[in-house]
PyMOL CGO cylinders between C-alpha atoms (Angstrom):
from pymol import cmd
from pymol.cgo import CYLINDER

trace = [
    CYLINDER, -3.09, 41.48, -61.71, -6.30, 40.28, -60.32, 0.3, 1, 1, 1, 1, 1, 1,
    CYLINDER, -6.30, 40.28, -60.32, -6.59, 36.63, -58.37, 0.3, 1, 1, 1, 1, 1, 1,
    CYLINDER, -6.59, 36.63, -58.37, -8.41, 35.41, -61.27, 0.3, 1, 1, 1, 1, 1, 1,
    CYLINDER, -8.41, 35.41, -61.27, -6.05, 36.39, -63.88, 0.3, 1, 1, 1, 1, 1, 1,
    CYLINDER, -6.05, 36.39, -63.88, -2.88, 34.84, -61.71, 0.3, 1, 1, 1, 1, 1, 1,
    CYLINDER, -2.88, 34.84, -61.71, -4.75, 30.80, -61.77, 0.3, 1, 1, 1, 1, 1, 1,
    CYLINDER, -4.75, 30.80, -61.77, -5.42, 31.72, -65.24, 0.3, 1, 1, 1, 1, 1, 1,
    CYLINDER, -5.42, 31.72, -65.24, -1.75, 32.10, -66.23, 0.3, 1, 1, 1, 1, 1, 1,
    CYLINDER, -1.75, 32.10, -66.23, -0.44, 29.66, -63.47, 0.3, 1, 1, 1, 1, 1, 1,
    CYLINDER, -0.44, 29.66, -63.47, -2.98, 27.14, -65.00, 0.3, 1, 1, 1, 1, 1, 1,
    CYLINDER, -2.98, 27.14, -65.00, -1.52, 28.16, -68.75, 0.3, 1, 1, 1, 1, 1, 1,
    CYLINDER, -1.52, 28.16, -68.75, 2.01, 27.41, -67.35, 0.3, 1, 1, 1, 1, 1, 1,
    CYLINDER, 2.01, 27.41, -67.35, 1.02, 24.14, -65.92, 0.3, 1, 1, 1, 1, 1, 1,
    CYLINDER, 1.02, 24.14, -65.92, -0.35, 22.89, -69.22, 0.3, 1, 1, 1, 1, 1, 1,
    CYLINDER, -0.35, 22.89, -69.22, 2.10, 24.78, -71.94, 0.3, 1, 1, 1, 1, 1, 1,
    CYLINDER, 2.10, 24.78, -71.94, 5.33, 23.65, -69.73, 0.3, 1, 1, 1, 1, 1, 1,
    CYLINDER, 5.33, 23.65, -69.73, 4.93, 19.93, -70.20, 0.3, 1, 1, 1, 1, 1, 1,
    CYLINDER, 4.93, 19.93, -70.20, 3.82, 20.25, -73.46, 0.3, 1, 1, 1, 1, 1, 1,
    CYLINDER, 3.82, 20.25, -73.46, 6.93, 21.95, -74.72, 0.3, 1, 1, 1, 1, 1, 1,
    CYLINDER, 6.93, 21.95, -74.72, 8.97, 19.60, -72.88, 0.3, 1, 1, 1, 1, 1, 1,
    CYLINDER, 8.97, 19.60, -72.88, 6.95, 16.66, -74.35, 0.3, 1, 1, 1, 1, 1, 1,
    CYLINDER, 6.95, 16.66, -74.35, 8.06, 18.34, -77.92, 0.3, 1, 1, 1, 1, 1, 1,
    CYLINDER, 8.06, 18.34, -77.92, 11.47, 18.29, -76.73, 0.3, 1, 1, 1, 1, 1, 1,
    CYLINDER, 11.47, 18.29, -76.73, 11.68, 15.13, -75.79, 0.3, 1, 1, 1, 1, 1, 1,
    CYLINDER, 11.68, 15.13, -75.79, 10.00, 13.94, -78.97, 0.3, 1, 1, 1, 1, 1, 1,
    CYLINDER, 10.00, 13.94, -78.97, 12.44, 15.78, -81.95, 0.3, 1, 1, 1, 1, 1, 1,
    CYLINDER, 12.44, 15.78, -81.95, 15.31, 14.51, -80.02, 0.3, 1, 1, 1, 1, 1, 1,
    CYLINDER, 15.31, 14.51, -80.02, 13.74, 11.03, -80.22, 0.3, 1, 1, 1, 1, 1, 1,
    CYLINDER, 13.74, 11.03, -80.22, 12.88, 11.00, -83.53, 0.3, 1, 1, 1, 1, 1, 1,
    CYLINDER, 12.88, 11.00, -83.53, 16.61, 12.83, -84.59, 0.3, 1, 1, 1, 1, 1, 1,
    CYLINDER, 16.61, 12.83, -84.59, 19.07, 10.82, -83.43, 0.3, 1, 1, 1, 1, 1, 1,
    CYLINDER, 19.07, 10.82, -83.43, 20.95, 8.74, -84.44, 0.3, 1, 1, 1, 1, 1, 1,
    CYLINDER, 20.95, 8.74, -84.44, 19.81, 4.73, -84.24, 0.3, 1, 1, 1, 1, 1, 1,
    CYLINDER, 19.81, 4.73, -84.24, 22.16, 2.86, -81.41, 0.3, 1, 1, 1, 1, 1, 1,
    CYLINDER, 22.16, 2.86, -81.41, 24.79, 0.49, -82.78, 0.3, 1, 1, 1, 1, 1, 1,
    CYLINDER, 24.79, 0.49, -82.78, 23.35, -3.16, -82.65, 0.3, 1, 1, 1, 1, 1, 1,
    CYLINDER, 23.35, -3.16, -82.65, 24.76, -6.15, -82.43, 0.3, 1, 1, 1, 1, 1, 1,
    CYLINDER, 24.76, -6.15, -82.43, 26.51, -7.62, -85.43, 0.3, 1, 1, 1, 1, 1, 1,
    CYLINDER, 26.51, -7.62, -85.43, 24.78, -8.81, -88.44, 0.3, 1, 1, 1, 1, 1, 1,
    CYLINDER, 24.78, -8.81, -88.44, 24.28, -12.64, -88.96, 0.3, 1, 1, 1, 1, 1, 1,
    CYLINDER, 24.28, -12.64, -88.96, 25.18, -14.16, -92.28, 0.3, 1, 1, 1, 1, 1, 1,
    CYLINDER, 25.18, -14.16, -92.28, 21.94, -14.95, -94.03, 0.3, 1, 1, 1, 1, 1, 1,
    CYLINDER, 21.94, -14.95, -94.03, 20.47, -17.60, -93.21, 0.3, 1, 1, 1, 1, 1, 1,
    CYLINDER, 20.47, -17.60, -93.21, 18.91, -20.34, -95.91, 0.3, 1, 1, 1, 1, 1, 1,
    CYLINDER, 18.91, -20.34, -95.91, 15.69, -18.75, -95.90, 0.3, 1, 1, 1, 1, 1, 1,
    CYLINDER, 15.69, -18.75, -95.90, 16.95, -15.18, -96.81, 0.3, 1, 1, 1, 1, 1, 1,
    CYLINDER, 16.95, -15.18, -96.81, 19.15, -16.69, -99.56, 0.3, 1, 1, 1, 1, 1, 1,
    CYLINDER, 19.15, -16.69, -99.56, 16.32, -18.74, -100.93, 0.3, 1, 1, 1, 1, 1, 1,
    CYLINDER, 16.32, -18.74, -100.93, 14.23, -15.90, -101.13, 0.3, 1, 1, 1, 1, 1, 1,
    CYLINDER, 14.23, -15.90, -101.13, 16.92, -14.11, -103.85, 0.3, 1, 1, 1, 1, 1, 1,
    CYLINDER, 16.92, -14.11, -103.85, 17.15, -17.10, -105.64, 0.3, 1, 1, 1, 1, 1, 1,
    CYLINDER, 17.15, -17.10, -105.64, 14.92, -16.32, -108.53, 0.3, 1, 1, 1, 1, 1, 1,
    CYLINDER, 14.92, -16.32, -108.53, 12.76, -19.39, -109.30, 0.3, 1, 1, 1, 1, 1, 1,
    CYLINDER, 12.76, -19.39, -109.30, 13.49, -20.96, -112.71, 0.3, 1, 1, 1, 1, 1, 1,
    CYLINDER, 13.49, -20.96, -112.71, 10.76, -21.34, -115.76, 0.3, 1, 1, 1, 1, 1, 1,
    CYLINDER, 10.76, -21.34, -115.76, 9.35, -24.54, -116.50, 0.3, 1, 1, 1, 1, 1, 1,
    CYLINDER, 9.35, -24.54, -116.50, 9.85, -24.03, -119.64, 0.3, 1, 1, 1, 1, 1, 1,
    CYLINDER, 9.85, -24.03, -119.64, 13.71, -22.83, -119.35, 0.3, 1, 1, 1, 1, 1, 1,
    CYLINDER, 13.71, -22.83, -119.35, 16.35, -24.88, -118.06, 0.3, 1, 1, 1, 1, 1, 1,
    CYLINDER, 16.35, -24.88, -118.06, 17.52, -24.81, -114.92, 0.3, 1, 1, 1, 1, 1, 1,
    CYLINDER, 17.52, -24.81, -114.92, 21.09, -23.06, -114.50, 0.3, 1, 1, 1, 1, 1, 1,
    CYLINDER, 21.09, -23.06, -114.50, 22.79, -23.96, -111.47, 0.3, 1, 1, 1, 1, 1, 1,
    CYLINDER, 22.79, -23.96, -111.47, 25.43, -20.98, -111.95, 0.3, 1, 1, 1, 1, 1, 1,
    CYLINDER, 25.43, -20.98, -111.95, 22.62, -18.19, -112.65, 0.3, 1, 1, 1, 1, 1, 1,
    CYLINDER, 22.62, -18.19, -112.65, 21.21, -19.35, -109.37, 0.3, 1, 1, 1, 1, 1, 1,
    CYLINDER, 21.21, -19.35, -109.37, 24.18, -19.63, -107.11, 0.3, 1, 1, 1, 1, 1, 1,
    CYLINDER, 24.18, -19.63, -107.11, 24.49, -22.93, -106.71, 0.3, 1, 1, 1, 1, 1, 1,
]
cmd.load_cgo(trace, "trace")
């Protein structure tokens, strides 16, 4: 192996090595599974308001079709 073929393949190491261990690092990233968070909050009044379908003007309102 001549000098110049050695720095070509110690060069192709240098710069494939990281590279697969970049791709590694990613697909285990992107594959696991999401850490347990803290526990959900009851929904607050804005969240409820939002599924509180807004009435007609032309209908009555219905306090029991709304959830009140």
């Amino acid at each position: 192996m001549t000098p110049l073929q050695s720095w070509a393949l110690l060069v192709l190491v240098l710069v494939i090595g990281p590279c697969i261990l970049w791709l590694a690092y990613e697909i285990k990233v992107r594959t696991r599974t999401p850490a347990r968070g803290a526990p959900r909050q009851q929904p607050g009044v804005r969240k409820s308001a939002v599924r509180i379908r807004a009435h007609q003007p032309d209908e009555p309102y219905d306090h029991e079709k709304h959830g009140l």
